[in-house]
C-alpha positions in Angstrom: -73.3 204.1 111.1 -72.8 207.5 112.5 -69.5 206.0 115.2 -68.1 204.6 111.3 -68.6 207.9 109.8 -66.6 209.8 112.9 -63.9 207.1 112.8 -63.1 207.3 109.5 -63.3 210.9 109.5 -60.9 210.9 112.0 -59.1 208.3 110.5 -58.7 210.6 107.4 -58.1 213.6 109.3 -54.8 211.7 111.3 -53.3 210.5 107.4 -54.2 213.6 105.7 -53.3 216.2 108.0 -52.5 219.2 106.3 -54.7 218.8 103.3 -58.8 218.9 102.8 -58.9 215.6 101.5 -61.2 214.1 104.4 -63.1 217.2 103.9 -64.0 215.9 100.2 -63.8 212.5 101.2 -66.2 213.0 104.4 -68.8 214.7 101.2 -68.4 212.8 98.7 -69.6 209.8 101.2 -73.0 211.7 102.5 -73.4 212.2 99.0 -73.9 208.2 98.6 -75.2 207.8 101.1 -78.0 210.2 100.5 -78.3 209.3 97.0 -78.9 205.7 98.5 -81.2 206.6 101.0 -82.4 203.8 103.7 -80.1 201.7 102.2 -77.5 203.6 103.8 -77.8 202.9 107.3 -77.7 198.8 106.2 -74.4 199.1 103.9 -75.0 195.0 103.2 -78.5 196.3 101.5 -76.5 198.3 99.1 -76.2 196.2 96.0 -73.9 196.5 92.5 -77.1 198.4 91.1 -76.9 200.9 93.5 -73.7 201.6 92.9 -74.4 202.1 89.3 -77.1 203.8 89.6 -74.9 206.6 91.2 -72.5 206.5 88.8 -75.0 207.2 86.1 -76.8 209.8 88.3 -73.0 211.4 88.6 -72.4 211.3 84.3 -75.8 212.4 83.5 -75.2 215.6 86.6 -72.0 215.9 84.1 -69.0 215.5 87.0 -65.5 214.5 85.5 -64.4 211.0 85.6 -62.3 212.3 88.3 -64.7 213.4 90.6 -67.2 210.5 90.2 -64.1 207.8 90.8 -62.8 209.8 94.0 -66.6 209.5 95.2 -66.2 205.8 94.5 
């Protein structure tokens, strides 16, 4: 899991290169996967439910529809 973390930071870094969108992009992603726990270092454990369960937990923390579908 960590390798696909650095290669898709680095991957972000290389198409966003003069902007700090991998920077949010790179957060918003240990944010899920923090807020899934375990799960995370399985991705084919991680289920629809999970996924809504993080939305909710991102509406009821009172983010923007913005923020919560850029964390998607």
């Amino acid at each position: 899991m960590e390798a696909a973390l650095r290669d898709f930071e680095m991957y972000l870094k290389r198409r966003y290169r003069d902007s700090s969108t991998p920077k949010h992009y790179i957060s918003d992603l240990n944010i899920f996967i923090n807020a899934t726990g375990s799960k995370a270092k399985v991705p084919d454990a991680i289920t629809a439910l999970d996924v809504d369960t993080f939305v909710e937990q991102q509406v009821t923390a009172g983010l923007s529809s913005t923020t919560i579908n850029r964390r998607l």
